[in-house]
C-alpha positions in Angstrom: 10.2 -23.8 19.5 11.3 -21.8 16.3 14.2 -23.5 14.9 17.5 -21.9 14.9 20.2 -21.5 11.7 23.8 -21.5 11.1 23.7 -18.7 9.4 21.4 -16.0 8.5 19.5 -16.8 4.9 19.9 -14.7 1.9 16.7 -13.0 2.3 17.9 -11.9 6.0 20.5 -10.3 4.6 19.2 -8.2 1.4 16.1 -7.1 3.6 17.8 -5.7 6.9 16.3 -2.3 5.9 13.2 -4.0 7.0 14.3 -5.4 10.3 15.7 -1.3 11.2 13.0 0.5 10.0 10.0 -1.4 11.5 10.5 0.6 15.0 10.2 3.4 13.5 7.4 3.3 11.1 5.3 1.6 13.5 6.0 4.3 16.1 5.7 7.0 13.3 2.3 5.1 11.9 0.7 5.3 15.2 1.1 8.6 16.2 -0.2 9.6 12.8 -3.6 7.3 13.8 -3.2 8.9 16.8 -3.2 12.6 15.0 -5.8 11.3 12.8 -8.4 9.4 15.5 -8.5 12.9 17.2 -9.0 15.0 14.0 -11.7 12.5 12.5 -13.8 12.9 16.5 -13.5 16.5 16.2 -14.0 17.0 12.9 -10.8 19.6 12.6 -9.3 19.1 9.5 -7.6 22.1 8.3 -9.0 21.0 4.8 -11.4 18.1 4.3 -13.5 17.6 0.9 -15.4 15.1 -1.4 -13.3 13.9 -4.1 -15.9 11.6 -5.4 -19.2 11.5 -7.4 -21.9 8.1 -7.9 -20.8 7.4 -4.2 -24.1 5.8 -3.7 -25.6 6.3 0.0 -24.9 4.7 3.0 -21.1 4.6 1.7 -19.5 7.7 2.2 -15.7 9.0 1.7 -14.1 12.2 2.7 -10.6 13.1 1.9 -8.6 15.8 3.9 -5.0 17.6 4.1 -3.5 18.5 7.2 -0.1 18.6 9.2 1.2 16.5 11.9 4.5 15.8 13.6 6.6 12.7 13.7 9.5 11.6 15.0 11.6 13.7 12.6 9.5 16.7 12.8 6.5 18.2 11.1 5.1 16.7 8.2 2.2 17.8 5.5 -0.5 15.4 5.3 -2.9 13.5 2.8 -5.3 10.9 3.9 -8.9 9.9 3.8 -11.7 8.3 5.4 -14.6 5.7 3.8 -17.4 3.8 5.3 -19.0 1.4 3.0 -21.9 -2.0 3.5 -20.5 -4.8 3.5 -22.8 -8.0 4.2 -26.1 -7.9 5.0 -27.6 -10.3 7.7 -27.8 -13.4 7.0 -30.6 -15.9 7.9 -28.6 -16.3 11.7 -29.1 -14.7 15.0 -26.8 -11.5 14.7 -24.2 -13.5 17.2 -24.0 -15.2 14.8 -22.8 -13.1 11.9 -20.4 -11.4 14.4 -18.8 -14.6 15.0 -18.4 -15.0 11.3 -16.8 -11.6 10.7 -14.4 -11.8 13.4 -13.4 -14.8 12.1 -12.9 -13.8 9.0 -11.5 -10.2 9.6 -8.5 -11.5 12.3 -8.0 -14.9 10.7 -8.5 -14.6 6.8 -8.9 -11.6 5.4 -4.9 -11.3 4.9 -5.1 -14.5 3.3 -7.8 -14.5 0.7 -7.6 -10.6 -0.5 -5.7 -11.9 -4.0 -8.8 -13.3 -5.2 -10.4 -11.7 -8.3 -12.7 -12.1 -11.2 -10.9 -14.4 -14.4 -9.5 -12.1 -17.0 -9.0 -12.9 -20.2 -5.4 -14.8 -22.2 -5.4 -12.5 -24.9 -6.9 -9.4 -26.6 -8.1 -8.3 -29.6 -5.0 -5.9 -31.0 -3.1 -6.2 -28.4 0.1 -8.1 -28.4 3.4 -8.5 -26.8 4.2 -4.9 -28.4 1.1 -3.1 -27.2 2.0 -2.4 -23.9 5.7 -0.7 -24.0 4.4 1.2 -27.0 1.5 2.9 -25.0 2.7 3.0 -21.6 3.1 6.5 -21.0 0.7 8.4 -23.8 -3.0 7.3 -23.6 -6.2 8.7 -25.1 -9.4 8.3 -23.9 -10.8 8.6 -19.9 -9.2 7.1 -17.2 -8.2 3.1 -16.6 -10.3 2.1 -13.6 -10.3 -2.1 -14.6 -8.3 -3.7 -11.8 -6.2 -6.5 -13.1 -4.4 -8.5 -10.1 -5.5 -8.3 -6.5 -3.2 -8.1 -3.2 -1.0 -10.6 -2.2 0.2 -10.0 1.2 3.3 -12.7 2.4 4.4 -12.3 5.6 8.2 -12.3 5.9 9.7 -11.8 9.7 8.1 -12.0 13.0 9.0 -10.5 16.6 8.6 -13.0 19.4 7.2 -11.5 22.1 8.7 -14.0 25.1 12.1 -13.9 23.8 12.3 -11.0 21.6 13.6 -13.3 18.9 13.3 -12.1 14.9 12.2 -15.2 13.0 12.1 -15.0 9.2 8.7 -17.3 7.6 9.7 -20.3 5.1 8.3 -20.1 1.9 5.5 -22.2 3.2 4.3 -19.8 5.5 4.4 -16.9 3.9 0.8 -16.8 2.4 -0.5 -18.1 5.6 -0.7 -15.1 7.2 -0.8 -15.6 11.4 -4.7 -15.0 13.3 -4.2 -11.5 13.7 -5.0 -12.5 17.5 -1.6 -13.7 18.0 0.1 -10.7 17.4 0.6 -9.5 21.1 0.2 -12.8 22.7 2.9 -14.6 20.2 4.5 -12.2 18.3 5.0 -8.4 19.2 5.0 -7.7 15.1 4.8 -8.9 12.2 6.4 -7.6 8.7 4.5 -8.4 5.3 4.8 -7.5 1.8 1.5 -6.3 -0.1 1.7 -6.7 -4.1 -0.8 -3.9 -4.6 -3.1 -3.6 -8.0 -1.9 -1.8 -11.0 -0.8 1.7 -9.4 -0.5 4.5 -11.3 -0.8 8.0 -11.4 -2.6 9.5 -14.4 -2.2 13.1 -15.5 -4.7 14.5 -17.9 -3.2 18.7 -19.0 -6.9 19.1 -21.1 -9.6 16.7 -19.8 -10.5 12.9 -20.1 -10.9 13.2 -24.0 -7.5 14.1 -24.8 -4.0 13.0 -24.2 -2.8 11.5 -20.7 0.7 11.7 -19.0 0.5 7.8 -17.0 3.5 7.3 -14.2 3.4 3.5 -13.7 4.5 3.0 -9.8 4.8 -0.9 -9.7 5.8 -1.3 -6.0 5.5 -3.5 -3.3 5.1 -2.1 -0.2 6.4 -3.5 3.0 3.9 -3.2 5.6 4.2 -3.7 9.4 1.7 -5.0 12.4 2.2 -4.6 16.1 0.1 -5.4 19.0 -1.4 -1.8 19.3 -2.8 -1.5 15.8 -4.8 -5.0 16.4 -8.4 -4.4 17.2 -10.5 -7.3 18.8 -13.4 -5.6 19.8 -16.8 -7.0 21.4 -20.1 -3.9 22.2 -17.3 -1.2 21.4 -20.1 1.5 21.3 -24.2 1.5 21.2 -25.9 -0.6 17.9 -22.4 -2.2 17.6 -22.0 -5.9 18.4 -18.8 -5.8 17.4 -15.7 -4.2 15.8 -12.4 -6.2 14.4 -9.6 -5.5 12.0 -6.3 -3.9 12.0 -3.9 -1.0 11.4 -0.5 -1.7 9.4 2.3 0.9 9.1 4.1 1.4 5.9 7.9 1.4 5.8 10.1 3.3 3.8 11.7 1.2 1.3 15.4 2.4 0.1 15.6 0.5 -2.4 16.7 2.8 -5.7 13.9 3.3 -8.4 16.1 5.5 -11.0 14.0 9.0 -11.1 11.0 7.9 -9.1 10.8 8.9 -5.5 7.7 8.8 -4.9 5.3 5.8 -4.7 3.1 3.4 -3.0 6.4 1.8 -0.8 8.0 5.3 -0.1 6.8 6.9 3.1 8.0 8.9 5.6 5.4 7.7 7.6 1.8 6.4 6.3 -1.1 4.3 8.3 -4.3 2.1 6.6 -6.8 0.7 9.0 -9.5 -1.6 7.7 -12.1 -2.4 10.3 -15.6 -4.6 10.3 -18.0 -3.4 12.2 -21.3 -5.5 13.2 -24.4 -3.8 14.2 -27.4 -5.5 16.3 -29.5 -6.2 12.9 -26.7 -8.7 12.2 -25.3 -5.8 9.0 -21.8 -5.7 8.8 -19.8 -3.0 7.6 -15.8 -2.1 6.8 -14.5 1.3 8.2 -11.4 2.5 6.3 -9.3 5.8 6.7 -5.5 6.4 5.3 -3.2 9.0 6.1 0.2 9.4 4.4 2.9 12.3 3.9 2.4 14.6 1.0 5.3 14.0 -1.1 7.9 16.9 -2.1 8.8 15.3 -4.8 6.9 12.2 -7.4 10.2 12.4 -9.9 13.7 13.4 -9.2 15.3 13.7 -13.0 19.3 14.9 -12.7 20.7 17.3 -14.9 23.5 15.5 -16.7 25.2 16.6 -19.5 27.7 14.4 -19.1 25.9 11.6 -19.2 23.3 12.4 -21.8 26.3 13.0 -24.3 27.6 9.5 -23.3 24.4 8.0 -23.6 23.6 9.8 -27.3 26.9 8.5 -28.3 26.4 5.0 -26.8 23.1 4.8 -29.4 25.2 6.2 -32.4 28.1 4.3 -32.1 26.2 1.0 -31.3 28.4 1.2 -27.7 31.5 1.9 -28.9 31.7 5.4 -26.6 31.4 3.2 -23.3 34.0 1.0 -24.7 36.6 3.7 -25.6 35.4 5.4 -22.1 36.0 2.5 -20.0 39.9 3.3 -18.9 37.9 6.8 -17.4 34.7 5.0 -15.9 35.6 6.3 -12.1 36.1 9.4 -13.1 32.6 9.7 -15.1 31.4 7.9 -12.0 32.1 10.8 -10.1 31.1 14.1 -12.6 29.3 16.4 -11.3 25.6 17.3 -11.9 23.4 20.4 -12.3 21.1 19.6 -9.8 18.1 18.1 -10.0 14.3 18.7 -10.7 10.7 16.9 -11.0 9.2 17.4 -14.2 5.3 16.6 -13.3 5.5 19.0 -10.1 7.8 21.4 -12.2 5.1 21.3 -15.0 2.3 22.0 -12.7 4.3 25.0 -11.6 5.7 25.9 -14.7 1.7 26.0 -15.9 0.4 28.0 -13.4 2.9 30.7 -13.5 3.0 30.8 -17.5 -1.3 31.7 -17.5 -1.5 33.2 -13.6 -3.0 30.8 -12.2 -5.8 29.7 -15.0 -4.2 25.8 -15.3 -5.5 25.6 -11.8 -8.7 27.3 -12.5 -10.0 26.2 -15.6 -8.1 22.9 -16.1 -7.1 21.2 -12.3 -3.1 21.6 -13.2 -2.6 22.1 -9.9 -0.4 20.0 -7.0 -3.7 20.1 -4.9 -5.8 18.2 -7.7 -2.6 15.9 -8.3 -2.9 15.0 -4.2 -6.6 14.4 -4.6 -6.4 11.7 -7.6 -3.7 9.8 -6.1 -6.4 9.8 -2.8 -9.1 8.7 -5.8 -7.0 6.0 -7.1 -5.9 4.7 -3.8 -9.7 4.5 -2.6 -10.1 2.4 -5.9 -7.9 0.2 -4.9 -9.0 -0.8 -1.7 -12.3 -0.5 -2.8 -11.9 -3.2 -5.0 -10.0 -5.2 -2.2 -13.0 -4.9 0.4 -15.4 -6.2 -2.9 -12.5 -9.2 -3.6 -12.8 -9.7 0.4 -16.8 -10.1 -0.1 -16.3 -12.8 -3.0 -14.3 -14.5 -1.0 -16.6 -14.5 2.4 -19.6 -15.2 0.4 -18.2 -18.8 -1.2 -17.7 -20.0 3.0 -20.9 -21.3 4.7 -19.2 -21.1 8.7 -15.6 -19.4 8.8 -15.2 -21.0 12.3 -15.2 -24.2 11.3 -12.0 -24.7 9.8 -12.5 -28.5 9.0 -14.3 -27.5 6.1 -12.8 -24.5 4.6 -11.8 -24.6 1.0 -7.7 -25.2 0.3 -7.0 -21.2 -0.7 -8.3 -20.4 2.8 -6.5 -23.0 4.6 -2.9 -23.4 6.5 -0.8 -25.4 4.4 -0.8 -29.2 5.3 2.4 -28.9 6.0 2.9 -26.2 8.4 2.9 -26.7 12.2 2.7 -23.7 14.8 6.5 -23.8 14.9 7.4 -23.3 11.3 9.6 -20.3 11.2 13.4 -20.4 11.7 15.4 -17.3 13.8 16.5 -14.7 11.8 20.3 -13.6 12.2 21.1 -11.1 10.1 22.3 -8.0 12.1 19.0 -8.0 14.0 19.3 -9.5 17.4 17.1 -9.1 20.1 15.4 -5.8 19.4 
């Protein structure tokens, strides 16, 4: 049995957001795959397009905009769909290879999707300065080199016989559960997913000249229950089998200054990632994501108030704070004049200064600004799914676990019964 504490643990108590949000972006996430499952079967998305070129054949991706409802109403949606090879048979009976990818899709694929390619210490010209100095203008086409893969840790867990939260110990954490035991063991579970470098990347007159880059560094919390878990054998004709999952994103609360928008702030958001096995023994990965279109990607206030005290701060090397600091509640509480988003406000403001020709003639337009954030998410996970195939391709038989390498293994340490309850305002939910 899961070992009970005193008192709930400090990460229980900075992270209850999770533990009161997880209902409802799973609920939210699955009627969105719901919505989406429908749309994809009968082909009726109000807008659907290629946003990709050198998508060699049989991979495919389609991206699409539509609208949906969830639980607090209607919603505008973004999303996309992508097929792409990913093993071809190997010299074994295709039972055989199915057996291998179930494995490895329910069991490891969690676990091993950090792995990438060495990069190098250092570069020539640049240094420690390099990167604060060039982080938001850039020249030249678009960054596509992907320099740290995802780290999922799982965090908390929902018994399913006793309805119990239980919070992972450290050693745990990157031994994510058999994706089999979500139902059976637990009714969810919650992970964190250090993503790649995400960023959006705005360029006003073309590849060749200057860039606007919005570095969104988050980690997004991700949630799996029982119903986004598929465990699949002869799911439809020429399919041996089909296995993988669906995780819901939450919406993480946590202040970010003037960014509101990013890969850990959803109102509700889905990504499935399944293996499929055909008779010939070929296995391929199945991807689609769905999100809400955001109203905003910055939220800058207009403060006069504290601009002047900030200007003064930098002339007077901090003495205006200082001489301001019998005052500070009432400066805590000046009023503002209102808000705005400056990328989505420059899009807008470009448009309606040339009648449209940004959008025409140059992409300025919140539609193109939609698409590349579906570009560079497909980036992303297309590099996971090739990290994933590095990683399958260095293990001779994922089933028998005697003699997988340490990176793929539980930790020597761990038992089955190596989480401790969770106390922290959750009970049993």
């Amino acid at each position: 049995m899961a070992a009970a504490v005193a008192s709930p643990s400090p990460a229980a108590v900075g992270e209850t957001w999770m533990l009161k949000d997880v209902d409802r972006a799973l609920a939210d996430g699955l009627r969105l795959l719901r919505w989406w499952q429908q749309t994809d079967a009968e082909q009726s998305y109000p807008k659907s397009f290629s946003f990709l070129k050198d998508l060699v054949p049989p991979d495919r991706a389609t991206g699409f905009f539509g609208r949906t409802e969830i639980s607090s109403g209607p919603i505008d949606v973004m999303g996309l769909t992508h097929e792409m090879l990913f093993e071809m048979p190997r010299a074994v009976p295709p039972e055989a290879c199915r057996a291998q990818i179930r494995e490895f899709a329910l069991r490891y694929f969690l676990r091993v999707s950090e792995i990438t390619a060495p990069q190098p210490l250092r570069e020539l010209g640049f240094g420690p300065l390099t990167g604060p100095l060039l982080s938001l203008l850039r020249l030249g086409p678009l960054r596509t080199e992907v320099h740290g893969g995802f780290r999922h840790t799982q965090l908390y867990g929902k018994e399913t016989s006793t309805g119990r939260i239980v919070e992972f110990p450290p050693d745990r954490q990157t031994a994510i559960v058999d994706l089999r035991e979500i139902g059976p063991r637990y009714q969810w579970i919650i992970l964190q997913a250090r993503p790649f470098d995400y960023e959006l990347d705005v360029a006003p007159v073309g590849s060749a000249g200057p860039r606007f880059v919005l570095p969104l560094p988050d980690t997004p919390t991700i949630a799996i229950d029982r119903d986004l878990v598929v465990d699949q054998d002869h799911p439809a004709p020429g399919v041996l089998g089909r296995y993988g999952f669906t995780y819901a994103i939450l919406d993480d609360p946590t202040p970010r200054g003037a960014q509101v928008y990013g890969p850990a702030q959803f109102r509700a958001c889905f990504q499935t990632i399944l293996f499929e096995v055909l008779e010939s023994g070929e296995s391929r990965v199945r991807m689609a994501f769905a999100g809400n279109m955001p109203d905003k990607i910055l939220d800058v206030k207009l403060d006069p108030i504290g601009l002047a005290v900030r200007a003064g701060d930098f002339f007077s090397l901090g003495l205006t704070s200082r001489l301001l600091a019998p005052v500070e509640g009432l400066l805590a509480k000046r009023p503002t004049l209102g808000s705005f988003d400056p990328l989505l406000g420059f899009i807008s403001l470009a448009n309606l200064a040339t009648a449209g020709l940004a959008s025409k003639e140059f992409s300025i337009s919140k539609d193109q600004l939609f698409r590349d954030i579906l570009v560079r998410h497909f980036q992303l996970y297309y590099q996971l799914i090739l990290d994933a195939l590095l990683a399958y391709r260095q293990v001779n038989d994922w089933t028998d676990t005697a003699a997988l390498p340490a990176w793929a293994r539980d930790p020597q340490t761990a038992g089955a019964d190596g989480e401790k309850e969770s106390h922290g305002n959750t009970g049993s939910r």
